[in-house]
N, C-alpha and C positions, 0 to 999 in steps of 0.2 A: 673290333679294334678301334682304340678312340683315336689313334695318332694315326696319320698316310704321311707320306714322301713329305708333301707338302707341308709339315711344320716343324722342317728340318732347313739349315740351308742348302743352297744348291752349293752340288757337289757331296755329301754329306753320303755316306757310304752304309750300305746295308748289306751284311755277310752271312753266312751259316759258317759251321767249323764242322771238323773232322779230323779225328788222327790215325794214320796209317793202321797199328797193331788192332786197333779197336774194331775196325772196321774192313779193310783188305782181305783178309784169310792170311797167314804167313806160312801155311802149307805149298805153298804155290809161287810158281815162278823163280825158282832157285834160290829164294832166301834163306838167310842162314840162321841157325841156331839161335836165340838171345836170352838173356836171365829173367826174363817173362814166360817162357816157355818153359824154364826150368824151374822158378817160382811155382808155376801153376800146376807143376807135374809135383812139386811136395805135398801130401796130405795136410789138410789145416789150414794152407796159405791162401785158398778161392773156393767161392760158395759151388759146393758141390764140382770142386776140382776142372773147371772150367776154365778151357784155353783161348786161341787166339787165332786155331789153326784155320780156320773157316768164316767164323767172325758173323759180316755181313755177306763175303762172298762180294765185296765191291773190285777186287782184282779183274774180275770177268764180268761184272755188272754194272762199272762203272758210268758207259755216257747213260746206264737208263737212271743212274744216280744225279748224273749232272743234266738231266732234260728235267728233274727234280726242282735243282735250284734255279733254273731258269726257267722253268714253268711258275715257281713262287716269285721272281720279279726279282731274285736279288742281286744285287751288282757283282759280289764277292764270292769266293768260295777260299776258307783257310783252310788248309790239310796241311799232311805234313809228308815228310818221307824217311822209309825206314835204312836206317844205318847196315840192319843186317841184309837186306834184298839187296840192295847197292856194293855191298862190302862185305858178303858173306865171312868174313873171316875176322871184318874191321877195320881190316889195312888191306895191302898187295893187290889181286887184281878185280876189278870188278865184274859184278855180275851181269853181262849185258842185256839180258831179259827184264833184270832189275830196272838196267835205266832207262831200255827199249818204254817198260809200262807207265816211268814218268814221263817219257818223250809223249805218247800218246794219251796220258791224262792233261797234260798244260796242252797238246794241239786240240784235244775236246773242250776245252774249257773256252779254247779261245774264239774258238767255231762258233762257240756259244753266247758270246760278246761277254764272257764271265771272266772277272778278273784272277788272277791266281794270286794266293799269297801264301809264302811256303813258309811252314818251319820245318829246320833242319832236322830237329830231334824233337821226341813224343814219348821217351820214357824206354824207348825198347835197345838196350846196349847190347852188341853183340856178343856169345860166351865166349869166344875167343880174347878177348877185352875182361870181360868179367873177371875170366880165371886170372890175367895179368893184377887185378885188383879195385879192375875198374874206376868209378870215380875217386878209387883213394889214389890213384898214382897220376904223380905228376904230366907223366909224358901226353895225358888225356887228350890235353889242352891240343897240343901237335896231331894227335890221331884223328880228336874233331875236326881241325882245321884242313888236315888232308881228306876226308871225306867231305867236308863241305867245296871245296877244289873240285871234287870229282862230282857230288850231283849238280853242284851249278856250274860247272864246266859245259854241263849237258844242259840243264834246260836254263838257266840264270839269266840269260839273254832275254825272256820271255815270261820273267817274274815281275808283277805288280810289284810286289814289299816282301822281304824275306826276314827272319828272326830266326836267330840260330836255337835257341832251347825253349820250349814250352816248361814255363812255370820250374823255376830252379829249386824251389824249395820243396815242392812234392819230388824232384830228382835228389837232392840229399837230402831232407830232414824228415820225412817221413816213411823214405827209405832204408836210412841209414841208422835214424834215432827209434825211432817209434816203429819201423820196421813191418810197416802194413803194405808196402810196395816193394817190390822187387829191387835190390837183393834181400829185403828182408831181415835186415840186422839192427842191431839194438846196442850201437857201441858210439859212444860220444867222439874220442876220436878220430874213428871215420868218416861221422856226422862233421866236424869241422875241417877237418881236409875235403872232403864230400862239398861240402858249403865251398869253400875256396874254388877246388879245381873246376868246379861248375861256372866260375865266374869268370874266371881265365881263359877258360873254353870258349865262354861265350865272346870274349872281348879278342881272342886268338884268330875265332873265324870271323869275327867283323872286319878285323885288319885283313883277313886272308880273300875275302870278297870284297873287301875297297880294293886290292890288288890287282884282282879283276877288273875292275870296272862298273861293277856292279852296285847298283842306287838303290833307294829308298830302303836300307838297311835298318830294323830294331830290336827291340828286345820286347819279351811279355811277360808277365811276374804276376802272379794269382796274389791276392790281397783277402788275408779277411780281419774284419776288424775286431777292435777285442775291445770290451767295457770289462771296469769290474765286478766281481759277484756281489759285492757291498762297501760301503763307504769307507772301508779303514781305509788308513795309509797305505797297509801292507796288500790289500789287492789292489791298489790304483799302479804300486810297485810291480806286482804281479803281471798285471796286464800289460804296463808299457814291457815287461821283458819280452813275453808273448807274440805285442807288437813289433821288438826289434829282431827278434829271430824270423818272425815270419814277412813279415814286411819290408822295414827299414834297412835290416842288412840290405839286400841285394841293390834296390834304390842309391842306397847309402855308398856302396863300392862304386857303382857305374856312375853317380854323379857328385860324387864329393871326397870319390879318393879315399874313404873311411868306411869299417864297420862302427855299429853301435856300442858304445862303452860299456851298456849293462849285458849284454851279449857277449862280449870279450870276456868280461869276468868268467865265466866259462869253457868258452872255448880256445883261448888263449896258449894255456898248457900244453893243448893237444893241437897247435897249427902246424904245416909244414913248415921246413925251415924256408927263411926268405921271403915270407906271404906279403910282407908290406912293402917289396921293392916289385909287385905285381898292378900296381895300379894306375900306373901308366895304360897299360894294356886291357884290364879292365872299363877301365872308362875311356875307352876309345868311342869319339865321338858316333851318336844316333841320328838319324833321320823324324823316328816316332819311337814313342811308349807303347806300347797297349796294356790293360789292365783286364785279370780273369778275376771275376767279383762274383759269387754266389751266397755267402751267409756271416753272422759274427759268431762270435763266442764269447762266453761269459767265464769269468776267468777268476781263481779261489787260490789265495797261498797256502801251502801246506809243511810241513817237516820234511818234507823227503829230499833226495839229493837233485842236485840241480836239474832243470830251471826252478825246484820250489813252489810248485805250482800244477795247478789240475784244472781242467775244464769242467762247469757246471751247468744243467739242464737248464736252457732258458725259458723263459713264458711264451716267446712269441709261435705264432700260427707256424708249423713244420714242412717239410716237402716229404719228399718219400723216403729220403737221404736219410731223412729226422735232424736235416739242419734247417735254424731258425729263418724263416725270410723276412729281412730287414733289410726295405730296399734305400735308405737313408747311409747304409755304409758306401754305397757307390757315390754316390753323391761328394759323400767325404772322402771318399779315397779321392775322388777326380778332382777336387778342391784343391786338397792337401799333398797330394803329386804335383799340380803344376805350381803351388806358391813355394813349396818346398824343396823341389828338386830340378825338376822339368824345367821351369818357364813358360816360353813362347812355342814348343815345341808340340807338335801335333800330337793327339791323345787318341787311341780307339780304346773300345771295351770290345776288348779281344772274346771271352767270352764269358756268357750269361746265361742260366737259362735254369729249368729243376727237373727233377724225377717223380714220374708222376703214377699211380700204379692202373696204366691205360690198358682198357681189352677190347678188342671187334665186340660191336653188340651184334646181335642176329642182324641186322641190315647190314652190317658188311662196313659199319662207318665206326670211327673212334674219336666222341667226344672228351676235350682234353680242357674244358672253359676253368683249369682250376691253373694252369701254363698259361693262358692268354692273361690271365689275371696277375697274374708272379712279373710276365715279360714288361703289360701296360705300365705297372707301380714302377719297376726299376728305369722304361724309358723317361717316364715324369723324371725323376729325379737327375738322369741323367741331362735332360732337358735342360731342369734347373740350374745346373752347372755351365750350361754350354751357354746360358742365356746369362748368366753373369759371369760372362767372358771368360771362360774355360775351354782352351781350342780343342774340347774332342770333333773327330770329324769323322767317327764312324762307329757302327756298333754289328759283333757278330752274334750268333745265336747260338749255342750249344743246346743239339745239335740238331745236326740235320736226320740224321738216321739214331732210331734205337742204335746199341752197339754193345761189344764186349765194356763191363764196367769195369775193368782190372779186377783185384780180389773180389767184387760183389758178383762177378760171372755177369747172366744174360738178363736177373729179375729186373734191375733198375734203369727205367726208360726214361729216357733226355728229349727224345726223337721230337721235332715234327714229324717226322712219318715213321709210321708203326711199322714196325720188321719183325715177320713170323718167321723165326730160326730152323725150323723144320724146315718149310717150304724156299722161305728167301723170300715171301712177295712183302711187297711193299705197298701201304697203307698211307697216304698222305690223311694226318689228324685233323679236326676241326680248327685247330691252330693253324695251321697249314694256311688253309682257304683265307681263315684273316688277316695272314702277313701279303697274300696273295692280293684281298683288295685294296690293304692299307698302301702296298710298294708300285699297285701300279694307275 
């Protein structure tokens, strides 16, 4: 590693990440049913029909998880916690084994001078919830908000930073539209009430934990950037549409009271009624941003029906994903968030990081130098940003354990530490060791 602590400022935060369903087992501990487990039980929908039920087995493995990241030096640790362990049902009563295991994952963490920093939701909705319609009904907004009451009712006294939804547009639009996530649907008007009620939700349970008391409250929106596939007009048109569904909308609601106009055109027909007297509540004031930044897309207009447009293969060097690494998008996304939207407001890169296709070699160890090399290029740039005055003040690692990858099942590893799904034992990578001498 070329970068250490020291050419950061002080104060400047170094985290790993993790999300409940990916990594906990949700067989365990009286959690409940959610449309992840029901996705994954349909033929077709996960590589070789791989669930969630066992995971990493962090429910019962957790402090040898968290002597993990505090063995690597890092300050942070982001996870998240499940809607259905807490709320087996959704709503009514909760599960108290549920929030017994977040009581005793934030008292580990803290043992461990590790800071916590939670989100609320990670993708996994409860079927009770689903069958109601899930993100297409309105009442969401209330249902998230009374679950976010009940887990920081419990541990929220004892949260570093909290953000109520991980990456909203993988929760509706790749869901909803494109329907490679759980639930799995491919219906435009879904996708735009989907897109809304996600946003309301979020801005619902920020008002419902400033109620509380409770600080350093934000939000985190995955970004990827989008060039066009060539010069015309009509892909420069292309790509900014690309850009404002995946990007700009949700930025665009929580800081300036608007969706995107070439987005509208779209999904306009299909909004709930009333969506534009919602943004009050939407842009309820944040504390920080964070940005999840991994790749761009190269982006082609076509005839078909809206957005008009397809993703094409780019030239640059791949991950395991087979998405492009272009670590110059982070750079602009962190740019163009705080002059555009943000301001003065604190920025993390919530998370970063690639899939790499790592094996134990016969010595027992797992070199990963093609990860250390992806993590370096994206700190440079993020660097570059912070060095011309772009307040990020932190950056997490996706992730810290191999894990369930949602529909890709268990091939595609993120890990610094390698995780044998048989066994469970864990493997800190060669990656590992260099964030290990770089953070301390």
């Amino acid at each position: 590693m070329t970068f250490s602590r020291q050419d950061f400022p002080e104060g400047f935060l170094f985290g790993t990440a993790t999300s409940s369903y990916q990594i906990e087992g949700h067989a365990f501990g009286g959690a409940g049913s959610t449309h992840w487990d029901t996705f994954a039980a349909t033929p077709g929908n996960v590589v070789r029909s791989e669930n969630g039920d066992r995971a990493c087995d962090h429910y019962h493995r957790y402090e040898e998880d968290l002597d993990l990241v505090k063995g690597a030096g890092f300050d942070c640790y982001r996870f998240s916690t499940s809607w259905a362990r807490v709320l087996p049902e959704g709503r009514g009563t909760p599960n108290p084994e549920g929030l017994d295991f977040y009581d005793r994952l934030t008292d580990a963490m803290l043992e461990r001078g590790i800071k916590p920093c939670a989100t609320l939701y990670h993708w996994e909705l409860p079927s009770p919830l689903a069958d109601l319609g899930g993100w297409r009904n309105p009442d969401i907004a209330n249902w998230f908000a009374d679950f976010a009451e009940v887990i920081m009712g419990r541990i929220g006294d004892r949260m570093h930073s909290i953000a109520p939804i991980n990456e909203p547009w993988c929760v509706a639009f790749l869901s909803h539209f494109l329907g490679h996530q759980a639930p799995g649907l491919k219906d435009i008007r879904a996708t735009a009430r989907a897109m809304h009620h996600v946003m309301k939700a979020h801005g619902t349970a920020i008002q419902a934990m400033r109620a509380m008391g409770l600080k350093n409250l934000g939000a985190v929106v995955n970004m990827e950037w989008a060039d066009p596939a060539d010069d015309t007009p009509e892909a420069a048109e292309a790509a900014a549409l690309y850009d404002g569904y995946y990007n700009r909308f949700f930025l665009g609601g929580m800081f300036k009271k608007e969706y995107p106009a070439n987005v509208m055109k779209g999904f306009e027909p299909h909004m709930p009624e009333g969506w534009q007297d919602d943004f009050d509540v939407i842009a309820s004031p944040l504390d920080w941003v964070g940005v999840n930044y991994y790749t761009r897309k190269l982006i082609a207009p076509d005839d078909g029906p809206w957005p008009h447009h397809h993703e094409v293969e780019g030239p640059l060097p791949k991950t395991f994903m087979d998405w492009e690494i272009y670590p110059e998008g982070l750079y602009k996304f962190l740019k163009r968030t705080a002059e555009e939207y943000t301001g003065d407001l604190p920025l993390f890169v919530t998370e970063n990081g690639m899939a790499n296709a790592d094996v134990i070699q016969p010595d027992g160890t797992v070199n990963d130098p093609e990860r250390l090399d992806f993590v370096q290029k994206h700190l440079a740039m993020m660097k570059k940003a912070a060095d011309e005055g772009v307040p990020v003040n932190g950056y997490f690692l996706w992730s810290l354990l191999d894990n369930y990858e949602w529909s890709l099942g268990y091939e595609k590893r993120f890990g610094l530490v390698h995780v044998d799904f048989e066994t469970m034992k864990r493997t800190p990578k060669s990656s590992y060791y260099e964030w290990q001498k770089a953070l301390r």
